[in-house]
N, C-alpha and C positions, 0 to 999 in steps of 0.2 A: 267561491265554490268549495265544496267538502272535499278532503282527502279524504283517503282511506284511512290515511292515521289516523283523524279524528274519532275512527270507533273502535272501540276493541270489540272482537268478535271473536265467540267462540262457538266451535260445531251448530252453527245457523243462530247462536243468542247473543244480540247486543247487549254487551253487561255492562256499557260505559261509554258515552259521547263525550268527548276531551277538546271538542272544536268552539271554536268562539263567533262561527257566523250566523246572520241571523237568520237564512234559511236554510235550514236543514233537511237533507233530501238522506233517510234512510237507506243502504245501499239493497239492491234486486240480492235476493237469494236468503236474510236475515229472517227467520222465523217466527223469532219472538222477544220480546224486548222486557227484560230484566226486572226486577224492584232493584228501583234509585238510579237507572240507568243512565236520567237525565239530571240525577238531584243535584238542584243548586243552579241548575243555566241559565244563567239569567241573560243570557244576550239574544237567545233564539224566539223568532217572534210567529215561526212557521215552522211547522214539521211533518214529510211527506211519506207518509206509509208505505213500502211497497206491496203489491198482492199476494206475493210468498208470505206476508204477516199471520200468523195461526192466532195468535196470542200476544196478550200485554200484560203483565206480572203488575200485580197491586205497586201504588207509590214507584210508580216506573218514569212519572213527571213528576214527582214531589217537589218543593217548592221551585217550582220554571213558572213562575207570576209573569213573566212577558210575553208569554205562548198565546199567541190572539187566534191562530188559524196551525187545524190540526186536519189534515190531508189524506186522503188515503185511495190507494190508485183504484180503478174501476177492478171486478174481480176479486178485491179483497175479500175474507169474513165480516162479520158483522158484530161492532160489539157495542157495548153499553157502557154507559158514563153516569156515574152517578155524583151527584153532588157539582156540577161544571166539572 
């Protein structure tokens, strides 16, 4: 299960996931999520959006090769993925 350490957060932006499990449940209230927020995770195999999400900043999963399933609660926005 995630701590809350596991994210640094600033005024609603995750600018850094530091945790090692492999599903990761974004915490309720997180806005938007950083470039390189996740760069480098390679242990997380899931990641669950909450519907506070506005936005995902370019290279915000940069190289996270294990991410199989990307999640995002009902009520989110809607965004686009290019390239997987």
């Amino acid at each position: 299960m995630n701590s809350i350490n596991d994210f640094e957060i600033k005024d609603g932006a995750l600018i850094k996931y530091k945790g090692k499990d492999e599903y990761v449940e974004v915490p309720t209230g997180v806005t938007s999520v950083e470039s390189f927020a996740f760069k480098g995770c390679d242990t997380a195999r899931s990641i669950k959006l909450p519907k506070s999400l506005k936005k995902i900043e370019p290279f915000a999963l940069s190289d996270c090769d294990s991410i199989e399933k990307l999640q995002v609660e009902n009520g989110c926005y809607e965004f686009y993925s290019e390239g997987n």
